[in-house]
N, CA, C and O atoms as a printed pandas DataFrame, in Angstrom:
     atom_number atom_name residue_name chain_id  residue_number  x_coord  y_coord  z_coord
0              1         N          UNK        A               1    0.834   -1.200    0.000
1              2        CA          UNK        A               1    0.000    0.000    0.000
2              3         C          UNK        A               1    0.875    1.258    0.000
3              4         O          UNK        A               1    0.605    2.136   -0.819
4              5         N          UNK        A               2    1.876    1.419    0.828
5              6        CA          UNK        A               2    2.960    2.142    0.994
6              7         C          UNK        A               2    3.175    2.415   -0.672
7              8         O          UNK        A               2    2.639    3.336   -1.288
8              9         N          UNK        A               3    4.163    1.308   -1.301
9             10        CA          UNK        A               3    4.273    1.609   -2.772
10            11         C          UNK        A               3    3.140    2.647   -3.514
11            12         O          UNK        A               3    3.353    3.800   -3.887
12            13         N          UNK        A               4    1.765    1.812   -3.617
13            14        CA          UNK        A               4    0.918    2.273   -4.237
14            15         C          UNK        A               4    0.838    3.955   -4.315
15            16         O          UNK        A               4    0.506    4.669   -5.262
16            17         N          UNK        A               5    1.348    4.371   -2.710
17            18        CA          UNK        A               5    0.656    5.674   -2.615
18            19         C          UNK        A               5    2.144    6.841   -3.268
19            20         O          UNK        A               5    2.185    7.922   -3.857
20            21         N          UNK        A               6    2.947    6.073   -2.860
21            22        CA          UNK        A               6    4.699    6.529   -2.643
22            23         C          UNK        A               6    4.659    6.428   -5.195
23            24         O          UNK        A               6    5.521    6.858   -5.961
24            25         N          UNK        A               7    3.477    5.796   -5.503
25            26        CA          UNK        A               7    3.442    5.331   -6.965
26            27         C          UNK        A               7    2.715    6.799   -7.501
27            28         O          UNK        A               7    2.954    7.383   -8.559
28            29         N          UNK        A               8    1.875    7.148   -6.560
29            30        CA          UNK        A               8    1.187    8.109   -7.141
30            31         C          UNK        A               8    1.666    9.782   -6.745
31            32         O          UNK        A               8    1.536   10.778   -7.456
32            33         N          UNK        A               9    2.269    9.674   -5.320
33            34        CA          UNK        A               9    2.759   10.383   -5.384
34            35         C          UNK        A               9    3.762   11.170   -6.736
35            36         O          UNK        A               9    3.551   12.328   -7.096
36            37         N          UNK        A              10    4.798   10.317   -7.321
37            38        CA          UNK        A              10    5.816   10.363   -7.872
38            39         C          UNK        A              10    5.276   10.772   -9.523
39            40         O          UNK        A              10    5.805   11.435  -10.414
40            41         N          UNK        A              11    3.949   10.016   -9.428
41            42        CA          UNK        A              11    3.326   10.313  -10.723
42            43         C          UNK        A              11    2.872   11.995  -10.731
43            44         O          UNK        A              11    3.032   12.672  -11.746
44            45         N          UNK        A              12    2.307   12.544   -9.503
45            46        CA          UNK        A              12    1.275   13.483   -9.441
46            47         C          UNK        A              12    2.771   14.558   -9.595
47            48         O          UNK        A              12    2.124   15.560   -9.898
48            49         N          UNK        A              13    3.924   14.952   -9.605
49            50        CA          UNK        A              13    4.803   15.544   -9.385
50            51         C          UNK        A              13    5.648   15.767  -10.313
51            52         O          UNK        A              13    6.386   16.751  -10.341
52            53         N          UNK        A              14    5.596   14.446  -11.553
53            54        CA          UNK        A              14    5.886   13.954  -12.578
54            55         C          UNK        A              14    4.976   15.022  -13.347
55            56         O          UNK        A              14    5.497   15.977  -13.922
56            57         N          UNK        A              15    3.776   14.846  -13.333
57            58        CA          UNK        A              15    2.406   15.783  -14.343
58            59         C          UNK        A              15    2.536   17.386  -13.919
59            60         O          UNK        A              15    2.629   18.423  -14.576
60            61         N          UNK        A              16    2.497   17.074  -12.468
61            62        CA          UNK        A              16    2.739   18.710  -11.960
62            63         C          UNK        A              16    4.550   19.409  -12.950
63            64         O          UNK        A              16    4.613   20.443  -13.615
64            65         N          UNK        A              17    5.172   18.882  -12.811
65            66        CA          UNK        A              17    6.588   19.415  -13.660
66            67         C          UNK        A              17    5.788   19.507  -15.114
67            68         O          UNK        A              17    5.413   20.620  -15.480
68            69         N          UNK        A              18    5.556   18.485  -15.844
69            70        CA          UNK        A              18    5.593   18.364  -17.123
70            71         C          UNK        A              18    4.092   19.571  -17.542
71            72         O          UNK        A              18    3.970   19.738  -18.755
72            73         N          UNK        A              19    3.490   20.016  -17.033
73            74        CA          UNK        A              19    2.568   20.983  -16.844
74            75         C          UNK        A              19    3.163   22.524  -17.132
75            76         O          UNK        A              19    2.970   23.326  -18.047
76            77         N          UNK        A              20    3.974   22.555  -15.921
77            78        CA          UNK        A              20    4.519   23.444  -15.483
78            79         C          UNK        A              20    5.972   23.841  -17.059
79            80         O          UNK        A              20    6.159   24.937  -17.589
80            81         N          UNK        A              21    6.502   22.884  -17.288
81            82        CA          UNK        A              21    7.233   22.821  -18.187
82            83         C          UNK        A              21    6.732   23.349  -19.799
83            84         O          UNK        A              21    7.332   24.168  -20.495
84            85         N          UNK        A              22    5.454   22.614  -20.146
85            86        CA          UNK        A              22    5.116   22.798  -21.166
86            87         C          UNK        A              22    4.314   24.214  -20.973
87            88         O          UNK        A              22    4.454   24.739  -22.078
88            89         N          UNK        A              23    3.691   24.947  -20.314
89            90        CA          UNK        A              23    3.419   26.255  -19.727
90            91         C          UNK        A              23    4.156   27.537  -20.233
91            92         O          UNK        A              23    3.825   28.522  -20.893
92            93         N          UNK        A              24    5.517   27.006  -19.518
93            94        CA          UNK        A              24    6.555   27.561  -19.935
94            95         C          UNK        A              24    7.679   27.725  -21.823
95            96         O          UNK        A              24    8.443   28.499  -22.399
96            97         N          UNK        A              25    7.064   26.511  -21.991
97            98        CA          UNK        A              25    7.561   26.718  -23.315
98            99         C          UNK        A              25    6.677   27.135  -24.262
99           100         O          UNK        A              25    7.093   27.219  -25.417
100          101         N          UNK        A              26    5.513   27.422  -24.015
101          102        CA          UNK        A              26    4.110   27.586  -25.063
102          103         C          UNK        A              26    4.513   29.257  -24.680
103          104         O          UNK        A              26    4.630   29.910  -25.717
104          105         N          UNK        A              27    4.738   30.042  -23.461
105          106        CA          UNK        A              27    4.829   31.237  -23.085
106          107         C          UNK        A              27    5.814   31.647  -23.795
107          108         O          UNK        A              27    5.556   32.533  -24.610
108          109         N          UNK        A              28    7.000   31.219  -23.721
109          110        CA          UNK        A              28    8.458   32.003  -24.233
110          111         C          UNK        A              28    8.464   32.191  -25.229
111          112         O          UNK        A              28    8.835   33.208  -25.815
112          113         N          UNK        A              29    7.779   30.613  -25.894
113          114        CA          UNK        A              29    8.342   30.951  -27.710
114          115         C          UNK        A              29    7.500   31.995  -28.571
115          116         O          UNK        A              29    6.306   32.031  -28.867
116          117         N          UNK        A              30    8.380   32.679  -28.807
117          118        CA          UNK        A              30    8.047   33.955  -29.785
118          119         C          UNK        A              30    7.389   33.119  -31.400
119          120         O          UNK        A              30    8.222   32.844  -32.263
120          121         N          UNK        A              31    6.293   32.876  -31.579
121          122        CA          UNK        A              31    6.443   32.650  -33.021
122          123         C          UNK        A              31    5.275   33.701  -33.538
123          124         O          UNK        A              31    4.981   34.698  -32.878
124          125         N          UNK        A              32    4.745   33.418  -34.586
125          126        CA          UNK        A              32    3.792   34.175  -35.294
126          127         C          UNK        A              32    2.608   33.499  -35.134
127          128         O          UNK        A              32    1.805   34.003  -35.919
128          129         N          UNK        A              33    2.016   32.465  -34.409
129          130        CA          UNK        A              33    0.839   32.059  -34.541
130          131         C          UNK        A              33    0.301   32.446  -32.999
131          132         O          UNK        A              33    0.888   32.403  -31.918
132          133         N          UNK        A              34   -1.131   32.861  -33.371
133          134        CA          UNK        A              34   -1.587   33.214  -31.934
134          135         C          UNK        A              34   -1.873   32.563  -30.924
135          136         O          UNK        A              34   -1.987   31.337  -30.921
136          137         N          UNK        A              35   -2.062   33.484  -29.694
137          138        CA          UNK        A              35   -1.861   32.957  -28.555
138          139         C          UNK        A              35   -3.161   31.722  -28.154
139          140         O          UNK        A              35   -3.185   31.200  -27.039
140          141         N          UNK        A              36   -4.285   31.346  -29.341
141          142        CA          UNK        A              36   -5.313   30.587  -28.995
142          143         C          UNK        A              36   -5.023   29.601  -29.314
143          144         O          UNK        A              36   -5.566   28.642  -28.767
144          145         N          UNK        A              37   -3.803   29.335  -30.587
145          146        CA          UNK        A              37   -3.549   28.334  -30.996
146          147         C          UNK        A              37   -2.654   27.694  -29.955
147          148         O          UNK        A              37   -3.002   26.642  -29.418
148          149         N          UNK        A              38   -1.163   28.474  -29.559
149          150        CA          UNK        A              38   -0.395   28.093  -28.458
150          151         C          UNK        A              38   -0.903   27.400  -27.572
151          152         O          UNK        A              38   -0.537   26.229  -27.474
152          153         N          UNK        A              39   -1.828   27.899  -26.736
153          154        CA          UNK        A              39   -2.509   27.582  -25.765
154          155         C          UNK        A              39   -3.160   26.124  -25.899
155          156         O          UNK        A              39   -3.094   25.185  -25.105
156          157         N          UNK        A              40   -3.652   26.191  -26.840
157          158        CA          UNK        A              40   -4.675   25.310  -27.318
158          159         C          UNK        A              40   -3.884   24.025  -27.399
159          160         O          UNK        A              40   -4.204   23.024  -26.757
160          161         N          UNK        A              41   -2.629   24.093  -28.372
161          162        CA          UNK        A              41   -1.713   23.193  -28.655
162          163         C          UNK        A              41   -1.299   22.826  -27.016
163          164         O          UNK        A              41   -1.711   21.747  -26.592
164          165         N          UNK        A              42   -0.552   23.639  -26.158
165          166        CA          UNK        A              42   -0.143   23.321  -24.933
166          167         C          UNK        A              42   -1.301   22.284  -24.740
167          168         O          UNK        A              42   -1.172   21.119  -25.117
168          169         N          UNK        A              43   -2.435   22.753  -24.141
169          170        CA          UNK        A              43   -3.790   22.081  -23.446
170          171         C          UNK        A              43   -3.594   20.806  -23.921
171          172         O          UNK        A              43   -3.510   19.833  -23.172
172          173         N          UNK        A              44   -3.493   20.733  -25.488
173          174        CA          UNK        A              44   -3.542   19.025  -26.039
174          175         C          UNK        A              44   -2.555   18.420  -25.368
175          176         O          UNK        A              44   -2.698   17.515  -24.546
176          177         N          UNK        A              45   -1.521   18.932  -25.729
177          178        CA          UNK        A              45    0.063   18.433  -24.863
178          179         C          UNK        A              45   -0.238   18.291  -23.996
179          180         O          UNK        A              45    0.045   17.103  -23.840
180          181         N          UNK        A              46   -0.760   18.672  -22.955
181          182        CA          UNK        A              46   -0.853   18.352  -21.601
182          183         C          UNK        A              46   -1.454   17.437  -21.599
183          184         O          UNK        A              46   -0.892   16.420  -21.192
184          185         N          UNK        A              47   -3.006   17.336  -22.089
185          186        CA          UNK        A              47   -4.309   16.077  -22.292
186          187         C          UNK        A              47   -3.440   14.594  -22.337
187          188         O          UNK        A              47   -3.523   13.541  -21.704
188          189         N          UNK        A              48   -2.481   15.148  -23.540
189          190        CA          UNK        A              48   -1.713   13.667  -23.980
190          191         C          UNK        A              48   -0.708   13.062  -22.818
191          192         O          UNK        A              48   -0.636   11.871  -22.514
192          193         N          UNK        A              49    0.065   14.159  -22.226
193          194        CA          UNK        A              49    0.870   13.857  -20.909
194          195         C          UNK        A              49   -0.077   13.163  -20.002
195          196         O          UNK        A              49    0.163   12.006  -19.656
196          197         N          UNK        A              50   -1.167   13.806  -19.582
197          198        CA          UNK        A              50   -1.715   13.177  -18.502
198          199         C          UNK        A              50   -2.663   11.479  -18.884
199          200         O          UNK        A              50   -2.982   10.668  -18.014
200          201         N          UNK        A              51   -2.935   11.329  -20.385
201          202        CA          UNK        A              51   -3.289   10.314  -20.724
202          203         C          UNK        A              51   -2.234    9.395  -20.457
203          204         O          UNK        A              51   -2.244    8.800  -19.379
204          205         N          UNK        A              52   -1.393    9.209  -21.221
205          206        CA          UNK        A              52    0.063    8.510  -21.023
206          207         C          UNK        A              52    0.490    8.009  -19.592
207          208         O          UNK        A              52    0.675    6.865  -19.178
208          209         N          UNK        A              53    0.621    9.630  -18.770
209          210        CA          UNK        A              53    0.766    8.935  -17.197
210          211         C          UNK        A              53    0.050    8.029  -17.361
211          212         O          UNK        A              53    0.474    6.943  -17.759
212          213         N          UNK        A              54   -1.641    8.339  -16.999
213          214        CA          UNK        A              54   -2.526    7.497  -16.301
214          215         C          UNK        A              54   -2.465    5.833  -16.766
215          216         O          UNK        A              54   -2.441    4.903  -15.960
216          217         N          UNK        A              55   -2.443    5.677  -18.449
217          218        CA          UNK        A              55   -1.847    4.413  -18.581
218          219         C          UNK        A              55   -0.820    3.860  -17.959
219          220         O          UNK        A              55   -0.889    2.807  -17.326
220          221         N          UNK        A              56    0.059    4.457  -18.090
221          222        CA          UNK        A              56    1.467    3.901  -17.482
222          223         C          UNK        A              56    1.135    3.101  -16.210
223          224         O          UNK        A              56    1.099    1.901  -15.937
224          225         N          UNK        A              57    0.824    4.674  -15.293
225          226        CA          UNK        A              57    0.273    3.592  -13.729
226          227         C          UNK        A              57   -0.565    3.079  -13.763
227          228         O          UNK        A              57   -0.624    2.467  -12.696
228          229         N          UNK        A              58   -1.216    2.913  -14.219
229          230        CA          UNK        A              58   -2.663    1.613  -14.568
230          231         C          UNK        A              58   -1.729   -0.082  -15.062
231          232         O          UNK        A              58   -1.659   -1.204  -14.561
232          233         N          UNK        A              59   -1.194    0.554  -16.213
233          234        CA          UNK        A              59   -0.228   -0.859  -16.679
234          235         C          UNK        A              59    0.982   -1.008  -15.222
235          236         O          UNK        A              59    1.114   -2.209  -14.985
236          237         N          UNK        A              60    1.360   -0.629  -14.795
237          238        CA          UNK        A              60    2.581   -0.595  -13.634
238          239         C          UNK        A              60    1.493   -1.481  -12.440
239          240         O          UNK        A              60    1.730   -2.567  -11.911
240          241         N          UNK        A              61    0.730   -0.931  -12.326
241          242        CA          UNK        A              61   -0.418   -1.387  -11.167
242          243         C          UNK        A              61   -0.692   -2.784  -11.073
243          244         O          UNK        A              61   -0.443   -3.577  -10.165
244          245         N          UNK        A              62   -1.462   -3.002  -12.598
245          246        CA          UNK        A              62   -2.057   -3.902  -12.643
246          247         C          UNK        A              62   -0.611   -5.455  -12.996
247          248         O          UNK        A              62   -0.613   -6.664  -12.762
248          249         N          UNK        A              63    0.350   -4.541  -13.607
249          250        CA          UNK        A              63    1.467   -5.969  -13.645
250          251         C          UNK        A              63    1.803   -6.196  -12.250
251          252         O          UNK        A              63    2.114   -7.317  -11.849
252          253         N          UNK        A              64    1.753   -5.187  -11.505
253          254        CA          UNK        A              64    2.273   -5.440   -9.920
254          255         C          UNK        A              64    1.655   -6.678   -9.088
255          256         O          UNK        A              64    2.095   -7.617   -8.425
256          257         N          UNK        A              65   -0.032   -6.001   -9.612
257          258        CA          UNK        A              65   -0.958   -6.874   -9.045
258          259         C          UNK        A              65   -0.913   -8.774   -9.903
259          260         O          UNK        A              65   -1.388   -9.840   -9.510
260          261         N          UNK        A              66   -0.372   -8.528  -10.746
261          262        CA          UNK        A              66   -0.199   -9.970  -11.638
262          263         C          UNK        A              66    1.101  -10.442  -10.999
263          264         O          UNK        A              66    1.186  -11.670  -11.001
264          265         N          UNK        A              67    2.167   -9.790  -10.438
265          266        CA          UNK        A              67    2.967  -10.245   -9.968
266          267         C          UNK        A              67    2.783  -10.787   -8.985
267          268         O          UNK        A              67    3.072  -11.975   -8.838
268          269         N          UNK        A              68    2.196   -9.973   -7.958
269          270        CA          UNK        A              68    1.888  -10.381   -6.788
270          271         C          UNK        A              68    1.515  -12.131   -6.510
271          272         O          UNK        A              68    2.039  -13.032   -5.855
272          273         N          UNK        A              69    0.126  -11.986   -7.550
273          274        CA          UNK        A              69   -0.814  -12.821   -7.217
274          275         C          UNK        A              69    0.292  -14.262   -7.843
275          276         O          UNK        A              69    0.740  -15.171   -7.145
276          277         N          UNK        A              70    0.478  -14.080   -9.186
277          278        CA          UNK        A              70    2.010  -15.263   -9.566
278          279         C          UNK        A              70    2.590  -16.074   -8.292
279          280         O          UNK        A              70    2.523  -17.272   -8.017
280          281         N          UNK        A              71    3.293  -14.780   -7.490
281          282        CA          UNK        A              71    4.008  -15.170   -6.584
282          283         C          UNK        A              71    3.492  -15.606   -5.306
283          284         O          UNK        A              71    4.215  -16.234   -4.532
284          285         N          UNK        A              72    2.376  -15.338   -5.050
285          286        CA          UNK        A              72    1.059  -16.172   -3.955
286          287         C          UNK        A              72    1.028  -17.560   -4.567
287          288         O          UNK        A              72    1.588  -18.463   -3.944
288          289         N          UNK        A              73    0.377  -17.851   -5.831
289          290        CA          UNK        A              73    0.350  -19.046   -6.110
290          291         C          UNK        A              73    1.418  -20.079   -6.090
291          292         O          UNK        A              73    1.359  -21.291   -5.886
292          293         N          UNK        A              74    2.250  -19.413   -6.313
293          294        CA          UNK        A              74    3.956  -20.280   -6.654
294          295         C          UNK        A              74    3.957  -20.579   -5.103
295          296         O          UNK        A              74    3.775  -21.730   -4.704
296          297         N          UNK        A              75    4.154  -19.585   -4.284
297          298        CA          UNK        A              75    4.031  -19.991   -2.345
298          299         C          UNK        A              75    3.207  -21.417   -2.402
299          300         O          UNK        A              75    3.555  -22.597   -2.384
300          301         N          UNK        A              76    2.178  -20.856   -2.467
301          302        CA          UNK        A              76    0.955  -21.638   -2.237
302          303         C          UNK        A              76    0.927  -23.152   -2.881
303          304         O          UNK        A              76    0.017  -23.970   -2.747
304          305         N          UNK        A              77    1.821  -23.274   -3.416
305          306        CA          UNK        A              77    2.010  -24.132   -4.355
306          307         C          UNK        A              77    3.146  -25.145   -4.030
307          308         O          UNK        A              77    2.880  -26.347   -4.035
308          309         N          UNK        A              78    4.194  -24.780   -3.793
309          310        CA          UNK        A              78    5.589  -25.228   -3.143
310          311         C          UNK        A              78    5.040  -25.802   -1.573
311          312         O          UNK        A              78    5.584  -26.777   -1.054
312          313         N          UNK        A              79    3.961  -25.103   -0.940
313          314        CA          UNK        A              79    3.961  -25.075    0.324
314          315         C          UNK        A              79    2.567  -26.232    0.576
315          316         O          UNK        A              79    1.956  -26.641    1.563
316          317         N          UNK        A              80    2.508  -26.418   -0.636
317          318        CA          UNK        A              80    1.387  -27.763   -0.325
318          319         C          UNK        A              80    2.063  -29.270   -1.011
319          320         O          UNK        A              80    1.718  -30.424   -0.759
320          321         N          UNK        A              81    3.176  -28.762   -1.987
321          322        CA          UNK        A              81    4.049  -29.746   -2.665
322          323         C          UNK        A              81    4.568  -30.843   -1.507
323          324         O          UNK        A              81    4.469  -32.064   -1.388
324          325         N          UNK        A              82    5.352  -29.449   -0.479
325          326        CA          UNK        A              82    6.431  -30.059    0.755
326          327         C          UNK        A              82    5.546  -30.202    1.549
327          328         O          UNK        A              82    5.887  -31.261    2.077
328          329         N          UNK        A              83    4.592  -29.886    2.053
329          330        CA          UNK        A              83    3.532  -30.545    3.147
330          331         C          UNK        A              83    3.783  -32.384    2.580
331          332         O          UNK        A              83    4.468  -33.274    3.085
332          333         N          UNK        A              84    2.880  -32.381    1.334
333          334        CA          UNK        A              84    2.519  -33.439    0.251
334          335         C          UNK        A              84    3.512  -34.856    1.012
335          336         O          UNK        A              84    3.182  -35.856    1.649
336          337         N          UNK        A              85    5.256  -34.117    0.396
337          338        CA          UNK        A              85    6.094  -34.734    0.478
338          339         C          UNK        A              85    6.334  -35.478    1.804
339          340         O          UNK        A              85    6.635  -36.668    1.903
340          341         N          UNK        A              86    6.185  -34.739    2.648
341          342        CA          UNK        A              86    6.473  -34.786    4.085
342          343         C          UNK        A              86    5.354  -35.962    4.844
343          344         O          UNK        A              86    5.689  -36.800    5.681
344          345         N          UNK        A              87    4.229  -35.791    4.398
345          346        CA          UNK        A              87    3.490  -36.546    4.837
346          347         C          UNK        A              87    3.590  -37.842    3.974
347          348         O          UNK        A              87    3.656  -38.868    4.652
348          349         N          UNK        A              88    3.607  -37.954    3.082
349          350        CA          UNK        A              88    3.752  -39.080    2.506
350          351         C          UNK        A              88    5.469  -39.923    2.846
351          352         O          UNK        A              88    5.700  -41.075    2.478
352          353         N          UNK        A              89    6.404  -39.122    3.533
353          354        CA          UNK        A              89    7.599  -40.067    3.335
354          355         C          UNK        A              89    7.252  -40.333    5.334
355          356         O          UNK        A              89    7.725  -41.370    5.801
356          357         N          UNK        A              90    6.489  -39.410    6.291
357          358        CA          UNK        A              90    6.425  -40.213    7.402
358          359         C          UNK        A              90    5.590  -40.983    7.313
359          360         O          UNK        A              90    5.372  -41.634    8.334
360          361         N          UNK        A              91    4.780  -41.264    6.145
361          362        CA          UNK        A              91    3.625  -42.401    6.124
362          363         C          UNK        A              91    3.831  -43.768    6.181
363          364         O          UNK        A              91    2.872  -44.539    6.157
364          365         N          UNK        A              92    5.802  -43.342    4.497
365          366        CA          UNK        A              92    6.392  -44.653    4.266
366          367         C          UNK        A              92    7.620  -45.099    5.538
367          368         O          UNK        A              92    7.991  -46.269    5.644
368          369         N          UNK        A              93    8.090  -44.131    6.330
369          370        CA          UNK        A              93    8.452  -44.451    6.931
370          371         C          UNK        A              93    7.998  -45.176    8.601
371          372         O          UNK        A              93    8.754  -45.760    9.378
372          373         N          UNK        A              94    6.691  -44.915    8.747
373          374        CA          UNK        A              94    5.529  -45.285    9.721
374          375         C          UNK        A              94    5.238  -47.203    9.316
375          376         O          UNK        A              94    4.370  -47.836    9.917
């Protein structure tokens, strides 16, 4: 849970810069097209930044959660193998 939040944190700070960044470069650059288009263009840029994040941690999440669960079963799995084993060799040895 720790991760999860320590995940979004890093994301929300990530968007907050890249915001802040593209802000800044839509402002400075001197060109000839107006300021509705700039803007406008930024806004998309941003739309697309924050789409992208949100996939990312969605895909990051959900492999985590596939990992996880992998590695429960594999436990879960080994740990009924050696039970298995165990009981069956004091059975043959009984």
């Amino acid at each position: 849970m720790k991760v999860a939040v320590l995940v979004v944190a890093v994301v929300l700070v990530v968007v907050v810069v890249a915001i802040v960044v593209v802000s800044s470069n839509s402002s400075s650059s001197c060109c000839n097209s107006g300021t509705i288009n700039s803007s406008s263009s930024s806004i998309v840029v941003v739309a697309v930044v924050l789409v992208v994040v949100v996939v990312v941690v969605v895909v990051v999440v959900v492999v985590v959660v596939v990992v996880v669960a992998v590695v429960l079963v594999v436990v879960v799995v080994v740990v009924v193998v050696v039970v298995v084993v165990v009981v069956v060799h004091v059975i043959i040895i009984m």
